[in-house]
N, C-alpha and C positions, 0 to 999 in steps of 0.2 A: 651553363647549367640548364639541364630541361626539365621542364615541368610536366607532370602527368596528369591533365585536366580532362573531367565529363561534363557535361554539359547536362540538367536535371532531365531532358527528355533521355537519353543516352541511358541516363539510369535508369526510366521506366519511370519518372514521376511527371504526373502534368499536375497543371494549377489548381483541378478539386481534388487529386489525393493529397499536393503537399496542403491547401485548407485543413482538411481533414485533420492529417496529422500534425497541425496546429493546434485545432480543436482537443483532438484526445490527448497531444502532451501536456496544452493546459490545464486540461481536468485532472490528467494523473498528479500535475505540482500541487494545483489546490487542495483535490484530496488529500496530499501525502501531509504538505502542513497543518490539513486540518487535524491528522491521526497522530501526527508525530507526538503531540503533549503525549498520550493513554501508553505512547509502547517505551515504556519504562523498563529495565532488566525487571525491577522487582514483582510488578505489578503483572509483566508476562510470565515471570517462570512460578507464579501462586495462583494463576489458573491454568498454567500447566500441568505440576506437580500434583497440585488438590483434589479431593474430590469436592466438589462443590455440591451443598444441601442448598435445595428448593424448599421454600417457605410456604403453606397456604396460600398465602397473601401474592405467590407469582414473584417474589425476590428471590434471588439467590445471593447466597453466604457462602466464602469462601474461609474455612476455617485455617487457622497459622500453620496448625503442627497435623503431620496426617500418620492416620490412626489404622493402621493395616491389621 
């Protein structure tokens, strides 16, 4: 049986891109775990669907039911 092996330079990577793309996939995990709690179904499709009211105060309300 033969193997179909590259070699990283073969592919066009040397030792500071593959860094790099160390760098940015770790950021991408950390980000993702730090986001994944807030992307709930319910929580994304009620600022999808809503229109959301701003407050004086600089908060926004997302009301339940939408009033067309």
């Amino acid at each position: 049986m033969y193997c179909f092996l590259l070699s990283f330079t073969e592919m066009g990577l040397s030792f500071p891109i593959i860094i790099i793309l160390i760098i940015f996939g770790g950021f991408f995990l950390v980000s993702f775990f730090i986001t994944s709690p807030n992307m709930d179904t319910k929580g994304l499709l009620r600022v999808l669907y809503s229109k959301p009211i701003r407050k004086p105060d600089g908060t926004v309300e997302y009301p339940e039911s939408r009033n067309n």
